[in-house]
N, C-alpha and C positions, 0 to 999 in steps of 0.2 A: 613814441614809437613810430619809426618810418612807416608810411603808407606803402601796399606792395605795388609793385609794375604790374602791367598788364600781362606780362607773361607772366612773371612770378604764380599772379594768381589764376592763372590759367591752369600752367603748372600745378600746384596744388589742388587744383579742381580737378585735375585727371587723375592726379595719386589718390586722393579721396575715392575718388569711383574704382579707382583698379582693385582699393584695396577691401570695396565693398561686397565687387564682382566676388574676388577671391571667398570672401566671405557667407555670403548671399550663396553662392553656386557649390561650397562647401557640404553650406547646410542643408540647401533645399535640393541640391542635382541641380543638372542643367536643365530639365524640363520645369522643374519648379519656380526655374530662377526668372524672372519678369525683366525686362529695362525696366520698368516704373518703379516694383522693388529694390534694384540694386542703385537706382537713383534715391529715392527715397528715403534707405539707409546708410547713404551719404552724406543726406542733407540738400539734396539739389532736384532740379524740376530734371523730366523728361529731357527738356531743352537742350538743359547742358549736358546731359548725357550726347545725345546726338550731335553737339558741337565740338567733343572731342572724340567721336566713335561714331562708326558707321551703323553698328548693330550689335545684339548679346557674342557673337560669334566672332565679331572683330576686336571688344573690349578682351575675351576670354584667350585667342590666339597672341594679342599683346602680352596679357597676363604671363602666359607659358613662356611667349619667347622670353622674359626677362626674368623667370623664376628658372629656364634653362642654364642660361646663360651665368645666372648666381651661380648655380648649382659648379660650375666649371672654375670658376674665378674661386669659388669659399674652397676647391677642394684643393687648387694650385696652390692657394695662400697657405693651409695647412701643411701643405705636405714639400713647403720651397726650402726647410730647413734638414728636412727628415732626409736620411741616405740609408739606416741602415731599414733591409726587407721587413723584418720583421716588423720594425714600431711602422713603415708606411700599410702595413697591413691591419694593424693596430688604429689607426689615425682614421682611415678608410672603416671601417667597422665601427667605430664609435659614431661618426658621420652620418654614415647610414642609418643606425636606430636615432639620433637625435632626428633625423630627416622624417625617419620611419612613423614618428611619433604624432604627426602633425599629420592628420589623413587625408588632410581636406586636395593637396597636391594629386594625390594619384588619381583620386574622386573625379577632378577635376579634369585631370588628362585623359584618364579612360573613357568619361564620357564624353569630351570634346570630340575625341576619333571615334569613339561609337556611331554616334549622330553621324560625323561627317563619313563615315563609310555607308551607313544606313544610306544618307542622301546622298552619294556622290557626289561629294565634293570635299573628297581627300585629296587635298590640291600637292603639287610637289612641296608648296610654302609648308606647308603641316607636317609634312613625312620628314623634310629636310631639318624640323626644328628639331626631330628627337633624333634621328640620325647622326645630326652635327652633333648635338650632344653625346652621345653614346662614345663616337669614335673620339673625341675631343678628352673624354673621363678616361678612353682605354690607350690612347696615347698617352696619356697620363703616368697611368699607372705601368703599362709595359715600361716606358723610361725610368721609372722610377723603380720598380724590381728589377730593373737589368734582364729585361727579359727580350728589348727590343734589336738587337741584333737577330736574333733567328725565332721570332714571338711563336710560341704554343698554339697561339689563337688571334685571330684579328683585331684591329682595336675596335671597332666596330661590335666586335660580338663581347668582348670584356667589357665592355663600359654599358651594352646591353643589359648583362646580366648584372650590375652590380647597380645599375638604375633599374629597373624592372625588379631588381628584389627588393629593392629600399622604398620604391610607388606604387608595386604592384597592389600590396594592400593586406592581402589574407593574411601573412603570419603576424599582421600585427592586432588580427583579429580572435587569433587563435589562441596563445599562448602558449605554443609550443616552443619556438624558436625563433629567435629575432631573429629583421634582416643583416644585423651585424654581425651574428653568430653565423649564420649561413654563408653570407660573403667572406667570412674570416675562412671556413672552410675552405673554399673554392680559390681565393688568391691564395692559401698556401700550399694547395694541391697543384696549382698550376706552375707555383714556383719552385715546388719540391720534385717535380717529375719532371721539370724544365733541367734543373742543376743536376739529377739522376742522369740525365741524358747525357748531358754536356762532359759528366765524368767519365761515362764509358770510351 
């Protein structure tokens, strides 16, 4: 078996900790969550923690930007085939509770911007990661319902509400209503009273 490079296993050393972080800050919150911990249950000293990360805040802001960023790419890839409204509403809804399912995301993000509002230092970097997500999902989907020639609603505020139902967190705590039943609602209320319009 090849011996790895120096980056290679660098590399690997970070994915180790990122996906420790996730793990670690899941379980315990972010106040729980230690560098010595999240290194620990990786398998690695302090050390290398602080040789690929500045700090808990820096590893955790990494974290989000590339679970955003998934989040945009896995929904583009599902939905590159789909044309008719209905099944992208469909695609989109199933997403969501699969997404919904796995808590430790939203845990994660509420309490990173908690914190970083508490202390002030909600930096633009932070605001701009869920932001560019949001408009990025509702660009998305406005093109994809044919909604985007004269939109209902911004892509900004669509892609808000169909991330913010799917991490916000409660209804998957409830059992009342998934976030894919709730978003199946709302995009096709959006797109029924869109086509309503357009007919008169």
């Amino acid at each position: 078996m090849a011996r790895l490079t120096r980056e290679q296993s660098q590399a690997l050393t970070r994915e180790k900790l990122l996906r420790s972080a996730a793990h670690v800050v899941g379980r315990d919150g972010y106040e729980g969550a230690s560098v010595e911990r999240i290194a620990e249950e990786a398998g690695f000293s302090k050390g290398a923690f602080y040789s690929n990360f500045s700090s808990k805040e820096d590893v955790l802001l990494q974290l989000l930007e590339g679970h955003a960023g998934n989040d945009v790419k896995e929904l583009s890839e599902l939905l590159s085939d789909v044309t008719d409204p209905a099944d992208v509403i469909e695609v989109v809804a199933q997403w969501s509770d699969a997404r919904a399912a796995d808590q430790k995301w939203g845990i994660i993000a509420i309490e990173f911007l908690r914190r970083a509002r508490r202390d002030r230092t909600l930096t633009k970097r932070k605001r701009q990661l869920f932001v560019s997500q949001w408009k990025d999902v509702g660009h998305l989907l406005l093109g994809k319902l044919g909604l985007d020639q004269d939109p209902p609603i911004t892509a900004v505020d669509l892609g808000g509400i169909v991330m913010d139902l799917t991490y916000g967190g409660i209804s998957s705590y409830l059992g009342v209503n998934t976030s894919g039943q709730m978003i199946r609602h709302v995009l096709e209320a959006f797109y029924n009273s869109t086509r309503l319009a357009h007919a008169d």
